[in-house]
N, C-alpha and C positions, 0 to 999 in steps of 0.2 A: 367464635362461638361461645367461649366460655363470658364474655361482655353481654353478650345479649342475653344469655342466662339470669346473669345478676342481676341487669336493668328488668328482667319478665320478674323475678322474684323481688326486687323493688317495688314494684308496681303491682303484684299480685297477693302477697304477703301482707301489708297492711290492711287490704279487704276480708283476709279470712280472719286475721286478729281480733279486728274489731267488729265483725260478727259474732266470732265465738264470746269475744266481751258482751257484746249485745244482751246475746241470749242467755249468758250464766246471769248477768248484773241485772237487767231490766223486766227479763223472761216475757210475760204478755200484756208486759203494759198495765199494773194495777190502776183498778178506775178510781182509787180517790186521786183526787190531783196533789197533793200534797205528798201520798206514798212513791207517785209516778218522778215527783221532782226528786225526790231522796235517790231513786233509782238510778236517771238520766245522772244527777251528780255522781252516782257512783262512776258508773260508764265514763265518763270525761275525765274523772280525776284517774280512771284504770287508764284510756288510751292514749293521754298524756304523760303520765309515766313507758308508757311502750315505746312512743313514738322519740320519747328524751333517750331512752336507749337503744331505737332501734337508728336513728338521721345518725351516731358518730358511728357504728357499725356500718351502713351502707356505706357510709364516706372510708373508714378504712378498708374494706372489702373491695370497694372501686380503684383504691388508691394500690392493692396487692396482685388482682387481676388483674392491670389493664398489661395489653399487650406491646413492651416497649419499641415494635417497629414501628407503632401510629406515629410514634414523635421520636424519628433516630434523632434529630439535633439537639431537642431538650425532652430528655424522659422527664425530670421532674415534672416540667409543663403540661404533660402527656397524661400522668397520672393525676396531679393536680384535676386537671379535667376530667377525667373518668370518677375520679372519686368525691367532686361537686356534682355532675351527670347523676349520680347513685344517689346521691344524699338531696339531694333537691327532687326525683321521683318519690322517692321514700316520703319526705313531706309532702308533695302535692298527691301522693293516693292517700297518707294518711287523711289528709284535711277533708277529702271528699268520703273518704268510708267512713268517718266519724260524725258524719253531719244528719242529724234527725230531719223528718218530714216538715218541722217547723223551717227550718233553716233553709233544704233545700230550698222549698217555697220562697224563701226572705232573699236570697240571693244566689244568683244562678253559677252555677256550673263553673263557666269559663272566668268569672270575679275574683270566684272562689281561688282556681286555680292562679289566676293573676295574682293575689294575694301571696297565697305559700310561696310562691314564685320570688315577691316581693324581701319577705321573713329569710326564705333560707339565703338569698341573696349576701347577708350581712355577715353568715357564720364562714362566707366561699370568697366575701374579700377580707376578712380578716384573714384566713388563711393564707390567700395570695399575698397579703403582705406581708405576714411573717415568713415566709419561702424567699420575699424579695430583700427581703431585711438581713435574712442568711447570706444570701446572693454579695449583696452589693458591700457583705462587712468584712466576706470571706478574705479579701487579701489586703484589709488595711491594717489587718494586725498577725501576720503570721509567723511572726516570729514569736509572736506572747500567745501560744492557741486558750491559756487560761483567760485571758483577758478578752480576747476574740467571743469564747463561747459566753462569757457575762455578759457583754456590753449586746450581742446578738439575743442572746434572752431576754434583756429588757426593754431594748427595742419592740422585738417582737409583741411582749406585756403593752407594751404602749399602742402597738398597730393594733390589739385588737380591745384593748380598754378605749382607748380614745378617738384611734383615727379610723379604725374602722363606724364607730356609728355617728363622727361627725361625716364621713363618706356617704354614709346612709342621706342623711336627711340632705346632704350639696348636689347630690343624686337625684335627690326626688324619692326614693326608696321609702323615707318616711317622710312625706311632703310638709312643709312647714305652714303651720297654720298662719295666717296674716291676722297676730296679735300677740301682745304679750302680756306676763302677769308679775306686775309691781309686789313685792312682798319682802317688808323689813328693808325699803333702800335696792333690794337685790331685783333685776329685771331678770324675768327666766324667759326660755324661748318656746316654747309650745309645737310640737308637734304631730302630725297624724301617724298612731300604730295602725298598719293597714293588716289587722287581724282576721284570717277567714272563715268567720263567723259573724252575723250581725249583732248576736246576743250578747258578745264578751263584753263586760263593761270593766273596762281596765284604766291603771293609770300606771304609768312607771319613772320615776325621777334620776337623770345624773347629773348627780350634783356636780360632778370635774367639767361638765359641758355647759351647766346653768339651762339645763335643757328639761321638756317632763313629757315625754310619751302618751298621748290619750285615743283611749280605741275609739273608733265613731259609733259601736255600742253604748258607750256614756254621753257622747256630743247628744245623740238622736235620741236618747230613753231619759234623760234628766234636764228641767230648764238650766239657763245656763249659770245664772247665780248659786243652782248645787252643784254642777258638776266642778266648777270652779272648789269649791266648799273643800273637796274629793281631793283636788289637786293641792291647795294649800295643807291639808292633813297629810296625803305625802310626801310634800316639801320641808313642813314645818321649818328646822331646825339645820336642816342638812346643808347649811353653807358652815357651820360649826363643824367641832370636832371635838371628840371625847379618846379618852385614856382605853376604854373599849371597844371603840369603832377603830381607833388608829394598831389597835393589835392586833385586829381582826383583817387590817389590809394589810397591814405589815408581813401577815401568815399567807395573805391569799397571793401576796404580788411576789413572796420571797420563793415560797411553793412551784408558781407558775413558771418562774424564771428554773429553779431546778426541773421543772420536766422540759420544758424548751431545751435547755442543755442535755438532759438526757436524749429527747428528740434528735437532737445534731448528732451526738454520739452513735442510736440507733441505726442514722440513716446516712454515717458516714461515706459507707461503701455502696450504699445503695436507693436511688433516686424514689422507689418506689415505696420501702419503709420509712425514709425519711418523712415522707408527704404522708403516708399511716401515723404516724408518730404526731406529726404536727396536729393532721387534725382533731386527734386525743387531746392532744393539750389544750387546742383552741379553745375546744368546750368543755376543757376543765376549768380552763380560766373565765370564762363565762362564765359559768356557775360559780367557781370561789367570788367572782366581782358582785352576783348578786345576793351571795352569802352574806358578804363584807360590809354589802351598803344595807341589812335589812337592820332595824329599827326594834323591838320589844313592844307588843301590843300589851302588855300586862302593866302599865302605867297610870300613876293616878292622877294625872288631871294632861289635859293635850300641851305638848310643846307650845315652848314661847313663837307666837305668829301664827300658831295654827289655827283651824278654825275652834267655837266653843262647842260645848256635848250639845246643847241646843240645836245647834249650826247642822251638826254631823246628823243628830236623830230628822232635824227636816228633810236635811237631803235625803237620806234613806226612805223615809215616806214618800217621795216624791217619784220611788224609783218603781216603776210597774212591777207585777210579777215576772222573776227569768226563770225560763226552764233551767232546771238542773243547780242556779247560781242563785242565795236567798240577798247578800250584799257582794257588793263590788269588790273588786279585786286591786289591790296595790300591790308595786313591788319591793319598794322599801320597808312597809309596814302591814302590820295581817292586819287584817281587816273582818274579824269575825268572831266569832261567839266568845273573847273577851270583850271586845268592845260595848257587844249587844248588851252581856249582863250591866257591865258598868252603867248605860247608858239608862237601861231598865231600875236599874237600884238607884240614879239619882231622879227616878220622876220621868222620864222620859219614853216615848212608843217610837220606838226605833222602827215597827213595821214586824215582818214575819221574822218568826228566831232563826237566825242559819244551822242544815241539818252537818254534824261532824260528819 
C-alpha cells in the first residue's frame, strides 16, 4: 500500500506544482506577446528547477519504501527498481503538466511521454551500473576495504560520466544521427536529444565521447548551415584543456568519488539506503560533470574553430519566435544576454534581446 502511495503522489504531485506555478508565474496570460514570453520563461525556468529536485527525491523515496519481500533474492534489485519506478513517473507527469497549449498541440501525449521515458532512462542505467560496479568489485579487494571503496568510486564516476551516455546513444536512447561534423581535424558524432518538447532548441557537447547532443527543436526551427553554426560554438575549443577546466573536473570527479564511498558506507548494512545514497550521488555527479564542462560566455572574441559573431548573429536571425526561450540553449556555454550585448556592440542584430 504504501508503493502505490508514492507512485499516486509521483504522479499526482507534479500536476498540482506546476499549476500552482502556472497561476502565480503567468496568471492570465498578458496580451502583449512579448510580456506572455517573459512570463511562460518564468514558468519553465520555475518547473525545471522543481522537477531537478523533485526526479532524485522520488528516486530515493522509491529506493526507502520499497517493500523488500518483492525481491527476497536481491533487495538491492528490488529497490533499484522501485526507486527508477518513482523517478521515471515523477518525470513523465512533470513533462506532461508543464506542457503549454502550444506544445500539446505540437506533440501528443504518448511522444511526449515516450520521450521523458527516453531522458530518465540514462539517470536509471547509470545508476544500475554503479550498484554493478559495487557488486562485482566487492570481493576482489577485501582484504584492502580502502582501496576496494576508491577503485569502486571511480568506476562508478566512470559508469555514469561515460559509459552510461555512450549506453544511451548504442541503445538507441539518443539515436545517432547518420552524419558527422569535421572540426579542427576532430570528427564529432552527432546525436539526437529526444527532449519532450518540440520548442527546446538545445545543443549539448561531450567532449570525452567526441560526441554533441542536438534537440530536434533546433534540427526543425534552424536551416542547417545554423544549426551547425550552434553546434560548432559549443564545441569550439573543447578537445583542449586549460589550468581552469582541469580544476574544475579535478573537484567534480574527486567530490563524486567521495560521495560514492560515502554512498557504500551508508548502505553498508542496508540494500535499501545503499541504492538512496547512490542515486544522490548519481545526480550529483551529473551535475558537477556539467558544472565542469561549462565554458565563460563573458569572452572577447569566440574560441579558435568556433564559429565568427557574424555566423552566431545569422543564425540567431534565422531562429523563429520561441515561447518562453528568446536564443538557444547550450550546455557547455550560456548562451545569452552576454552574448547578445557583445554581438549588438560590434554592429550586429542578433534578433530579439533574451528576457533574464
Amino acid at each position: 500500500m504504501t508503493s502505490l502511495l508514492l507512485l499516486a503522489a509521483c504522479a499526482f504531485v507534479p500536476w498540482m506544482m506546476c499549476s500552482a506555478l502556472e497561476a502565480s508565474l503567468t496568471g492570465a496570460r498578458a496580451t502583449y506577446p512579448a510580456t506572455r514570453d517573459r512570463a511562460l520563461g518564468r514558468y519553465r525556468r520555475a518547473t525545471l528547477c522543481a522537477s531537478l529536485v523533485m526526479l532524485p527525491a522520488a528516486g530515493v523515496a522509491g529506493a526507502l519504501v520499497v517493500d523488500p519481500s518483492l525481491s527476497t533474492r536481491s533487495p538491492t534489485a528490488g529497490s533499484w527498481f522501485f526507486a527508477s519506478l518513482s523517478a521515471t513517473t515523477a518525470w513523465v507527469s512533470f513533462a506532461l503538466a508543464r506542457r503549454t497549449s502550444e506544445e500539446a498541440a505540437a506533440m501528443p501525449a504518448l511522444e511526449t511521454t515516450g520521450r521523458a521515458v527516453q531522458i530518465a532512462a540514462v539517470p536509471v542505467l547509470a545508476t544500475a551500473l554503479a550498484l554493478l560496479a559495487r557488486t562485482a568489485l566487492h570481493g576482489l579487494f577485501s582484504s584492502r576495504p580502502i582501496v576496494q571503496a576508491v577503485i569502486t568510486a571511480l568506476c562508478s564516476v566512470v559508469a555514469v560520466i561515460v559509459v552510461s551516455p555512450f549506453m544511451a546513444m548504442k541503445l538507441g536512447l539518443w539515436p545517432i544521427l547518420p552524419r558527422r561534423l569535421q572540426l579542427d581535424g576532430v570528427s564529432w558524432r552527432l546525436a539526437h536529444l529526444p527532449a519532450p518538447t518540440p520548442f527546446l532548441t538545445h545543443t549539448a557537447a561531450m567532449p570525452w565521447l567526441r560526441s554533441v547532443l542536438v534537440s530536434d527543436g533546433l534540427l526543425n526551427r534552424a536551416p542547417e548551415p545554423h544549426w551547425q553554426t550552434l553546434i560548432r560554438y559549443e564545441v569550439g575549443d573543447a578537445g583542449t584543456s586549460s589550468a581552469q577546466r582541469s580544476a574544475r573536473w579535478a573537484f567534480a570527479i574527486t567530490s563524486s568519488a567521495l560521495l560514492f564511498i560515502a554512498a557504500g558506507e551508508v548502505g553498508a548494512h542496508s540494500a535499501r539506503k545503499l541504492v538512496a545514497a547512490t542515486v544522490l550521488t548519481v545526480f550529483f555527479t551529473a551535475a558537477a560533470t556539467w558544472w565542469a564542462n561549462r565554458e565563460p560566455s563573458e569572452k572577447p572574441s569566440p574560441e579558435p574553430g568556433g564559429p565568427s559573431m557574424r555566423d552566431l548573429a545569422q543564425m540567431l536571425r534565422s531562429l523563429p519566435p520561441c515561447l518562453g526561450q528568446a536564443l538557444p540553449r547550450t550546455s557547455r556555454r550560456p548562451l545569452g544576454s552576454a552574448l547578445y550585448d557583445r554581438l549588438f556592440a560590434l554592429g550586429h542584430d542578433p534578433g530579439p534581446r533574451p528576457h533574464r
